[in-house]
N, C-alpha and C positions, 0 to 999 in steps of 0.2 A: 470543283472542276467540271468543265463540260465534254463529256465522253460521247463522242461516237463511236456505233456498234454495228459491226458488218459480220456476217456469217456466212459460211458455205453451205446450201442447205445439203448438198451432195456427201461431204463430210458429218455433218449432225442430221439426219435424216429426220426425228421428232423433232427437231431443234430446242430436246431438253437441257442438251448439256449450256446453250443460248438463253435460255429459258431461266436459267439459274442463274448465269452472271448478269445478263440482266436486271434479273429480282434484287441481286445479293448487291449492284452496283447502284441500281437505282435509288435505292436505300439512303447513299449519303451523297453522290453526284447529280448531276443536270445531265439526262442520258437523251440522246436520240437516236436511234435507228435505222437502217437500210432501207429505202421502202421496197424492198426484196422480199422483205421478212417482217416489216409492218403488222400484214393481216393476221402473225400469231400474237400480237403485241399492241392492241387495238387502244389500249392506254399508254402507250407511251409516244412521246412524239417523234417523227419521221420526217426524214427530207432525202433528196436524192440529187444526184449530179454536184454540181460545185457547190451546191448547198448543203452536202455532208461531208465535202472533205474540205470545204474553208468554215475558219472562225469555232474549229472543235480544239480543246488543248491536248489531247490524244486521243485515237482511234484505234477501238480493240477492233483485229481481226480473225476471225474465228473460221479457222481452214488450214489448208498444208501453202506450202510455198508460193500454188500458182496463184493461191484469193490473195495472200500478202502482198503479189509483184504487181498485183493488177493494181492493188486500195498505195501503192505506194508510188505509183507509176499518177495516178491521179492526183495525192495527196500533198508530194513531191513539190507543185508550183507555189502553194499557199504556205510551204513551213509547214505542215502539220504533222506533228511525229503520229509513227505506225505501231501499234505492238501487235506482233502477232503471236496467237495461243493455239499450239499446235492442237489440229484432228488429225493429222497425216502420220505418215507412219516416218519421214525422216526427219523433214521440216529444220533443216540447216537455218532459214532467216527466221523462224520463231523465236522470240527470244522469253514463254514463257510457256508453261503447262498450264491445263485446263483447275489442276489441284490448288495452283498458285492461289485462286479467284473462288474456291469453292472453301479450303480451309482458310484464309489468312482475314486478319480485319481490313475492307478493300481502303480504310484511309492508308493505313499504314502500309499495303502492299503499295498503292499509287505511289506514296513517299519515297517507293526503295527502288523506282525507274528509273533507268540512265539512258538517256540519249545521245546516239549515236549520228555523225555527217558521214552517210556513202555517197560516195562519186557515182553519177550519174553517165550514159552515154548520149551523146545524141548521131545520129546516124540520118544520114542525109543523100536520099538517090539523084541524082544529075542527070537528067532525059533535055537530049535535043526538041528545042520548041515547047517547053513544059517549065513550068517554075518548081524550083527542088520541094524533094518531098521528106518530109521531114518524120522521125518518130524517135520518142525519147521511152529510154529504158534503165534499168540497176541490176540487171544481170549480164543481158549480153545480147550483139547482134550476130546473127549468124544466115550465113551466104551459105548454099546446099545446092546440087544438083538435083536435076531432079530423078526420080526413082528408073531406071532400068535406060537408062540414057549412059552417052560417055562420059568421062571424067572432066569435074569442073577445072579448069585453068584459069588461074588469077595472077596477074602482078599486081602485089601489094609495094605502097611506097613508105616514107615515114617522112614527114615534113618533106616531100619532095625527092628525098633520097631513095633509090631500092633497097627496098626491105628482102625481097625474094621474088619468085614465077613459082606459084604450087599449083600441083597437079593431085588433087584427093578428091575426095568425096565431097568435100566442104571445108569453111573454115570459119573458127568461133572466134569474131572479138567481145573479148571481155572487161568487163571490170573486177577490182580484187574482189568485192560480194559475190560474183559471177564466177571466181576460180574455182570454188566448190561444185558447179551446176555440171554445163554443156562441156567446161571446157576441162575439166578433171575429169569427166568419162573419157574425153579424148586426147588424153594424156599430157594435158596441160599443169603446170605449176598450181600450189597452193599460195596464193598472197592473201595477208591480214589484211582486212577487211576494212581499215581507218585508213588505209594508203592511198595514194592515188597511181594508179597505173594503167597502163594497158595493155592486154595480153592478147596475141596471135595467136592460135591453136589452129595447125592443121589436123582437119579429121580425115583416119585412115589415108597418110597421104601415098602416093604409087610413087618416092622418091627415097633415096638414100638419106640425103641429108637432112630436109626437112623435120626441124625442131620448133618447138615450141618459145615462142618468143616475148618478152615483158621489157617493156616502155614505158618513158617517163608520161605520168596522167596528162602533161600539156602539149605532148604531141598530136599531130593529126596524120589520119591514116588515110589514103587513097588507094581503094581497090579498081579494079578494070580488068573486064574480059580481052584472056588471050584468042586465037583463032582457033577454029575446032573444039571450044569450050559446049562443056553442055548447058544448054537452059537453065537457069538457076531463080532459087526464089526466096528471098528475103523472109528472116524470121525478127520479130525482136522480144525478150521474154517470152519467149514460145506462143507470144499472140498478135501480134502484127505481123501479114505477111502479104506480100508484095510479090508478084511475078516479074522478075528483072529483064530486062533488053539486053542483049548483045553488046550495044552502043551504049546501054548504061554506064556511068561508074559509082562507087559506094566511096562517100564520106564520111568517116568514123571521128568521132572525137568526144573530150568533154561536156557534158552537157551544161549551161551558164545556171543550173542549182542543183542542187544536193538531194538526198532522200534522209529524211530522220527516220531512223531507225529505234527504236525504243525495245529496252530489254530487261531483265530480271537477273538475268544469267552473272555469275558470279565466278565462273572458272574460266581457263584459257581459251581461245578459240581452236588451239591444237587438241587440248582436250576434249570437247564437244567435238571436234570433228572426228576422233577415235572413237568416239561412243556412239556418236552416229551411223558410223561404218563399221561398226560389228558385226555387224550380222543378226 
C-alpha cells in the first residue's frame, strides 16, 4: 500500500512516537511524508500540497482532532481515506491509538481498516459585487458575534422556508461528525455519524424557544443578518474564518463529496462517545 504520513509536531514534540510508525510502517508499505516533518526523516520520501494527499491509498494522521479536520478537509476532493492516531487527549474523529501501530503486525493491522463516507458541508458567503465565497468543511460552519459587542440576530431559512430569527451569541451548522464538536458544547443533538443531516445549534441563545434543530442532509440553509445584528465572523472547522457584512448572507449546504473516514475502532459510536466524556 502507499501510506502517507502527517504529524503534529505540536502533539509529538520529539516526533518519536512518528519516528516509530514510520519505521514499523515503512517496513512493509510505500510510505511518504509531510514535508513538515521530512527533515527528521531525510530517508524517506516527501511530498507536499496535492501531492500528498492525491494518489496515497490511506493517510495516517498523527495529532488530535484539529490535524485530522485539516489532512481531511484536503484529502476529502481526491477520495483519499484519513486514519487518524490520536496524541490528543479526546480525539472523537480518531479512529485509532498510537499502541495499534506500535504492537500489531502493520499488514495485518492495515487489513483490519474500515472506511467510512462523512458528509461534507459546503458553506458559501454571498457579497454584493463579489463572486461567492466558498469553504468546505466535516465538522461544522459556525457564524459568531463578535466579542463584547451586541447579540448576533440571524433569520435562518431551510429550502426557502423559515426556519427561525435567533438572537444568541452564535450559531453552529453542523454535520452528524460535527454533532459531537461545537455543537454538543452548545447543546445540540448527538447524530451518528454515517447519516446525512444537518444540524442548527444555537449558541447561548437570549430566547425562550430557541431549540436546537436537525434536517434532512439535502437541504439547503440560508442565513441573513437581522437589523441591530452584531458584526459576525465566519468560522469553518475552527480554521477558515471570514469577517461577514451586514449585507452578507451564509449558504450552508452539502458539500458535492464526502470525507473517508478510516477507523480501527470496533465498538459503538455511543460507546466511544461515553468513554470520551468521562472525565
Amino acid at each position: 500500500m502507499k501510506i502517507g504520513i502527517i504529524a503534529n509536531a505540536a502533539k509529538d514534540a520529539d516526533l518519536s512516537v512518528t519516528g516509530e510508525i514510520v519505521r514499523r510502517v515503512a517496513m512493509t508499505e510505500a510510505v511518504t511524508v509531510s514535508a513538515e516533518i521530512h527533515a527528521h526523516f531525510p530517508y524517506i520520501p516527501f511530498a507536499e500540497g496535492e501531492g500528498l494527499y492525491r494518489g496515497q491509498d490511506l493517510l495516517l494522521v498523527l495529532g488530535g482532532d484539529g490535524t485530522l479536520l485539516h489532512a481531511a478537509h484536503h484529502a476529502a476532493p481526491f477520495g483519499t481515506p484519513v486514519l487518524g492516531i490520536n496524541l490528543g487527549h479526546v480525539g472523537f474523529l480518531s479512529g485509532a491509538e498510537k499502541e495499534d501501530f506500535f504492537h500489531g503486525d502493520i499488514p495485518t493491522v492495515l487489513r483490519q481498516v474500515r472506511i467510512e463516507e462523512r458528509m461534507m458541508l459546503e458553506t458559501r458567503v454571498l457579497r454584493k459585487d463579489c463572486d461567492p465565497i466558498a469553504f468546505y468543511g466535516l465538522n461544522d460552519a459556525v457564524v459568531r458575534g463578535q466579542a463584547n459587542q451586541s447579540l448576533l440576530r440571524m433569520a435562518v431559512a431551510a429550502d426557502d422556508a423559515p426556519l427561525g430569527e435567533y438572537i444568541a451569541d452564535g450559531i453552529v451548522f453542523a454535520t452528524p461528525t460535527g454533532s459531537t464538536a461545537y455543537s454538543f458544547a452548545a447543546g445540540g443533538s448527538v447524530v451518528y455519524p454515517g447519516m446525512e443531516a444537518l444540524l442548527v445549534t444555537p449558541i447561548c441563545p437570549h430566547m425562550l424557544h430557541a431549540r436546537p434543530v436537525v434536517l434532512p442532509g439535502e437541504s439547503m440553509l440560508t442565513a441573513r443578518f437581522l437589523p441591530d445584528s452584531a458584526r459576525a465572523y465566519l468560522t469553518v472547522d475552527g480554521e477558515d474564518r471570514l469577517q461577514l457584512q451586514t449585507e452578507d448572507s451564509v449558504e450552508i449546504r452539502r458539500a458535492p463529496y464526502t470525507a473517508k473516514i478510516a477507523t480501527l475502532q470496533k465498538k459503538a459510536v455511543l460507546e466511544i462517545l461515553k468513554e470520551k466524556l468521562k472525565g
